[in-house]
N, C-alpha and C positions, 0 to 999 in steps of 0.2 A: 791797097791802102785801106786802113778801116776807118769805116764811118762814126759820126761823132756820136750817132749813138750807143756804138761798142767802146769806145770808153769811156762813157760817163760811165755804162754798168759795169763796166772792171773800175772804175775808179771805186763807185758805189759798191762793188762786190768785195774790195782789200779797206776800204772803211769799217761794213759790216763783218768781215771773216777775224774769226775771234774777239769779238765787243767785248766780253764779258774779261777775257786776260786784259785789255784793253783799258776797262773802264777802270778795272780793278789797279793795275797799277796806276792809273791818272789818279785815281783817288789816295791808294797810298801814300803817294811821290805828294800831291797836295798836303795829305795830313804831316806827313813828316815835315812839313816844310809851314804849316800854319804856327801861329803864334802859341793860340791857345791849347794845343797837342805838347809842345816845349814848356809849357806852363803846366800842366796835369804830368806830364815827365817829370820835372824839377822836384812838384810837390811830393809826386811818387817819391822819388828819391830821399826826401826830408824827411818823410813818415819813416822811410824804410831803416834811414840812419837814427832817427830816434828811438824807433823800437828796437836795434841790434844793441844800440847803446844802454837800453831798458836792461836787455839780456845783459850786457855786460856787468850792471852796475847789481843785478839780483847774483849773476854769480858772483863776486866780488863778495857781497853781503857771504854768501852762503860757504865759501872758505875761510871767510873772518869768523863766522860760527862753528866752523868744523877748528877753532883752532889755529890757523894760518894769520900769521902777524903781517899785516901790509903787503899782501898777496900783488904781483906787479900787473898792468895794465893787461900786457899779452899773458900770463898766466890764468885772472880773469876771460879771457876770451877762450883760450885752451879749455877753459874746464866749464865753457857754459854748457859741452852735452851732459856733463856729470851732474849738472843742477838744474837739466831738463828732467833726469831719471831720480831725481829725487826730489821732484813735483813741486819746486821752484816757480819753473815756468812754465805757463801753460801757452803754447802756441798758437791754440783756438781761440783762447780770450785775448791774445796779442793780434792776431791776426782781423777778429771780428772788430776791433778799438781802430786795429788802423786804416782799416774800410771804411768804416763808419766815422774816421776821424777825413780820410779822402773823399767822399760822400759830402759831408758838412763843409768843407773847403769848397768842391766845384757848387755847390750852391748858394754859397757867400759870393762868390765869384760872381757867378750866375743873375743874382741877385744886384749886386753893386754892377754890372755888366748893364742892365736893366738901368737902373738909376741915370749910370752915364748915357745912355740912350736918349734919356728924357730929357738930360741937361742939353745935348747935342738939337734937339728940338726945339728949343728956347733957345737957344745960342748962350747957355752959358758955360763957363768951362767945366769938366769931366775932373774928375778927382777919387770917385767913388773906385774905382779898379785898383787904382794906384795906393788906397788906402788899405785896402782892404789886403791886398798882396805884400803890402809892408809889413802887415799887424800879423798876418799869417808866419813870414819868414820870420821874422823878431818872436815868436810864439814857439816855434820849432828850434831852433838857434839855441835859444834859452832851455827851450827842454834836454836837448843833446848836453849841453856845458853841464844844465845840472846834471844830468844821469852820468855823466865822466866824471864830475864833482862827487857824484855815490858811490862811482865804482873807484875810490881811490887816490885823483887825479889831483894830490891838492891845492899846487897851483890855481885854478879853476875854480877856488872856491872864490877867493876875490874878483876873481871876473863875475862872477853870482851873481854875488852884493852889490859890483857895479852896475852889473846891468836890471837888475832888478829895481836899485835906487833910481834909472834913468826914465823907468817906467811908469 
């Protein structure tokens, strides 16, 4: 029979035997599962559909130029590499805008994150997260309709006006 000091060190020995795979998935499996990972996800995503819509609405422009009378939405999309190759859209300045537009969010965040800290300190209510992630989606939202509004979409143009009026 083994003594209780042989397994503690096998307990202690299958604790430490691969930590590092270990810790690594505890912390994955946490981030994917934290609030604020789902929120730099989301926003990811709202940048990424504004700027594809960006692309959309410049190819769009750039068939109306070559000629094309009310070029259709998916047509638009079909030919945004034709209006990549002819220097339409530059990817590197699309790409640096939406970093830098992702950037400027997690530090609004960041920031109002801080604030609601402070309220929580003082016992008064938090508000500041809430706000600031409202003004962000309502900001992206609005950009996507208009760039569908450019590329075409005219429906969307009264939803513009309405939501621009509500602002």
């Amino acid at each position: 029979m083994p003594n209780d000091m042989d397994s503690m060190f096998k307990a202690v020995d299958g604790f430490v035997s691969n930590f590092g795979l270990k810790l690594g998935a505890s912390a994955a499996l946490n981030m994917t599962m934290d609030q604020h990972v789902t929120l730099f996800g989301c926003f990811t995503f709202l940048v990424f559909l504004d700027c594809l819509t960006r692309w959309i609405a410049i190819s769009y422009k750039h068939l109306v130029d070559n000629g094309e009378e009310h070029p259709s939405l998916i047509r638009s999309i079909y030919k945004i590499p034709s209006a990549r190759r002819a220097g339409k859209i530059d990817s590197r300045t699309m790409k640096e805008q939406g970093l830098g537009k992702l950037l400027l969010y997690v530090v609004c965040v960041i920031v109002a994150a801080v604030g609601d800290l402070m309220m929580v300190t003082i016992h008064a209510p938090v508000w500041m997260v809430n706000l600031m992630v409202g003004y962000m989606v309502v900001t992206e939202t609005l950009s996507v309709v208009e760039n569908l509004s450019d590329a075409g979409v005219e429906s969307l143009a009264r939803l513009v006006a309405k939501l621009k009026g509500r602002l």
